[in-house]
C-alpha positions in Angstrom: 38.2 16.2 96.3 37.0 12.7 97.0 33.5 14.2 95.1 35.9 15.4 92.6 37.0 11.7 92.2 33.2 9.7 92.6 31.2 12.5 90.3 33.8 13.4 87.9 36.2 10.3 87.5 35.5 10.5 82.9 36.1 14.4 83.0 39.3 16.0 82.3 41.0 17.1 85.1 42.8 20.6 85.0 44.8 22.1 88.3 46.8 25.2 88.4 50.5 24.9 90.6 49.1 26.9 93.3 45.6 24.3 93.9 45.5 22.3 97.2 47.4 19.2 97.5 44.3 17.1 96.9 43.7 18.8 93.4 46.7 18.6 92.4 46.8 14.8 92.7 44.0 14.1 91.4 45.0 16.1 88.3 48.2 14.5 87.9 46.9 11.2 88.1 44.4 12.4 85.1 47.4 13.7 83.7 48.6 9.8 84.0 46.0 8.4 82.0 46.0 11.5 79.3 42.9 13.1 80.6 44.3 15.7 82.5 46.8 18.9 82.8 48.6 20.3 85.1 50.2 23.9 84.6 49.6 27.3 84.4 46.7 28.7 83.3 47.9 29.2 79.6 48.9 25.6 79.6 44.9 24.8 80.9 43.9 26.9 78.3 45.5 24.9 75.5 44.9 21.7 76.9 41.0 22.9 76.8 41.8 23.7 73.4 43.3 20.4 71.9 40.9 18.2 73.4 38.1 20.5 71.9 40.0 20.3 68.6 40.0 16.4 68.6 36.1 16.4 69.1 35.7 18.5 66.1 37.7 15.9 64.2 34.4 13.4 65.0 31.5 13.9 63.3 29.3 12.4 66.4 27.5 14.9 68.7 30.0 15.4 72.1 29.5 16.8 75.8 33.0 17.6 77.4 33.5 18.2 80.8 36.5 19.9 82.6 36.8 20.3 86.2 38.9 23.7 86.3 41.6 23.5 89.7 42.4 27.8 89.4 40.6 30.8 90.1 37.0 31.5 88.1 38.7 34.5 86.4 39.7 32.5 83.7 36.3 31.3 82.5 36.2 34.3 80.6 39.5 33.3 78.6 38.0 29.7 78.0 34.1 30.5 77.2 35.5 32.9 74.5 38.3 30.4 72.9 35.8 27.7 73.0 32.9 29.7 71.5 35.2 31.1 68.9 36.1 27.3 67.9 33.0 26.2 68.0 31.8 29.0 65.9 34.5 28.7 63.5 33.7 24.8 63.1 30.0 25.9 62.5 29.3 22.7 65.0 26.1 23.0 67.5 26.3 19.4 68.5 29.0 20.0 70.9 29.0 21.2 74.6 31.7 22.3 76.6 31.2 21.7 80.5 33.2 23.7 83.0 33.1 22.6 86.6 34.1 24.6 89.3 35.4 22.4 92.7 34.1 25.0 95.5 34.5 23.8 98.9 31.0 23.3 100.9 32.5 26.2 103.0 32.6 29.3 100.3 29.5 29.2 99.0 27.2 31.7 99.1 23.2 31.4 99.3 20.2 33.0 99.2 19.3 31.0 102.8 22.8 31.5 104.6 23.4 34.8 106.7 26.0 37.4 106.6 28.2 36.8 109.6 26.1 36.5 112.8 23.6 39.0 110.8 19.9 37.4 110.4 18.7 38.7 107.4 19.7 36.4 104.6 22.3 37.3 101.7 20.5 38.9 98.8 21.9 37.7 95.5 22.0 39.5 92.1 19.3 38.4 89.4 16.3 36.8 90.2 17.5 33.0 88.9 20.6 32.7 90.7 20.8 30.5 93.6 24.4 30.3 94.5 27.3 31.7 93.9 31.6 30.6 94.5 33.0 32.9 97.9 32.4 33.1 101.0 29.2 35.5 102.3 32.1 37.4 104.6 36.3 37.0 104.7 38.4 36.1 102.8 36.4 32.3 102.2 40.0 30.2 102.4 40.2 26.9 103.9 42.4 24.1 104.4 40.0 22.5 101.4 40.8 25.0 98.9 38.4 28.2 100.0 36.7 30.0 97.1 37.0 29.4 93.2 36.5 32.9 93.4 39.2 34.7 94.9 38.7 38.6 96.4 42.0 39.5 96.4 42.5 38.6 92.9 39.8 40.6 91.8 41.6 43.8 93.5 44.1 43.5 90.9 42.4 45.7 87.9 44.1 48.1 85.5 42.6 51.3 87.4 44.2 49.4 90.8 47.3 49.4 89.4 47.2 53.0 87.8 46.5 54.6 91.2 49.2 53.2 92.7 51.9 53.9 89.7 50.4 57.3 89.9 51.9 57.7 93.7 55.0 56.6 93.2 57.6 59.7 92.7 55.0 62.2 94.1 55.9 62.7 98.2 52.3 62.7 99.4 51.4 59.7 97.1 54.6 57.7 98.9 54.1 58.7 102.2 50.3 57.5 102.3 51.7 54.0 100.4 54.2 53.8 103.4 51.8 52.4 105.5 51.1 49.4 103.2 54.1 47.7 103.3 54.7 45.0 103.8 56.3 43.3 107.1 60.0 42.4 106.5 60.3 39.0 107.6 64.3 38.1 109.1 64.2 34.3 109.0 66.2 32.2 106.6 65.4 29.6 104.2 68.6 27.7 103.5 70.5 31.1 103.4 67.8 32.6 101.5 65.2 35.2 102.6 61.8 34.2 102.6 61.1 36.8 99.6 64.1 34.8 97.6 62.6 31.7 98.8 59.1 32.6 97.7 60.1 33.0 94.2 62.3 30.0 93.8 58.9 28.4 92.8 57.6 31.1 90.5 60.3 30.8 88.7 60.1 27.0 88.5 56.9 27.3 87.4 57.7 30.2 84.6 60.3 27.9 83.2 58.2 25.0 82.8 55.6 27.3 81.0 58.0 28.6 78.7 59.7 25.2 77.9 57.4 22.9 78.4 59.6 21.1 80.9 61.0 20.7 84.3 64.0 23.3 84.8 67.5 21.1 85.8 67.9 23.2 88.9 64.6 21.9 90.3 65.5 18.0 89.0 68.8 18.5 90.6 67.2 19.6 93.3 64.2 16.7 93.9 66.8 14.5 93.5 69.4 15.6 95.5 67.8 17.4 98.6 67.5 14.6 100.7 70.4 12.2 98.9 72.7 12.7 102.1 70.1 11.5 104.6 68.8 8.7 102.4 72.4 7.4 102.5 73.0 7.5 106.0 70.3 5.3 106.4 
């Protein structure tokens, strides 16, 4: 993140809820100074959008450059409002830069091995010298892991189908039995830690929707730790 800050201090800053710590400040500090977002990805999206839409109010040539804090799934989303925009405008002096913020760590290479396996990584195409995730696991790290996540790509329609498929049918529930998942006991201030869990979904669905902080989560940033403060 401190790259983030040296190489990319004039770009926009965007960062999805769920981004590291260190992301997420810098983005709100953008955020600050009006050159930055933070939200969900819907509210990146449109943020991408009406600074794209102020350019094409100049009539000077433009390069913009957004540093996307969320997964690389939704480049798709973004190349295809932008190029839609652009084509609209009929403008080909503007450029739209989208950079990624991979940790060193999940990367992959055409040099770097697979696991303790000699014989390097072969990547797809022949110009293609990197790519975002890790050459084996899962590629997470404190820093932030992959801008490519592997588990989100296991969520397709045909993923989804074959499970909706198995539910209601005996042999279809008794193989799903086994994925379950572990029941966890402990508390969270009375709550479970599935109840607890979603206690910022929601907080985050709200602010999508409205465009502003929910009172139940300024109520309770505000009030959590008024008891100890006073006791002070």
């Amino acid at each position: 993140c401190e790259l983030v800050r040296q190489a990319y201090g004039d770009a926009y800053l965007t960062a999805h809820f769920e981004v590291p710590g260190e992301m997420f400040t810098l983005a709100m500090e953008a955020k600050a100074r009006g050159m930055g977002v933070v939200g969900s990805t819907s509210n990146i999206l449109d943020f991408i959008a009406a600074k794209l839409q102020g350019a094409l109010q100049e009539s000077f040539a433009q390069r913009l450059v957004f540093v996307l804090g969320t997964e690389s799934g939704m480049i798709t989303s973004i190349v295809r409002k932008v190029q839609g925009m652009l084509r609209e405008a009929n403008r080909h002096d503007l450029e739209v830069e989208i950079v990624f913020p991979v940790n060193a760590q999940a990367i992959t290479t055409q040099q770097q091995g697979r696991g303790n396996e000699a014989e390097p990584v072969e990547l797809p195409g022949s110009n293609i010298a990197v790519l975002p995730g890790a050459a084996i696991g899962e590629g997470c790290s404190l820093q932030g892991g992959c801008a490519s996540c592997p588990y989100m790509k296991m969520n397709s329609l045909n993923a989804l189908l074959s499970i909706a498929h198995r539910v209601g049918d005996a042999a279809g529930e008794a193989m799903l039995e086994g994925f379950k998942p572990r029941a966890y006991t402990d508390k969270v201030d009375g709550m479970s830690m599935a109840q607890a869990g979603c206690v910022p979904i929601l907080h985050m669905r709200h602010f999508s929707q409205q465009k502003q902080l929910s009172d139940s989560l300024v109520q309770d940033v505000t009030s959590r730790n008024a008891a100890a403060v006073a006791s002070q």
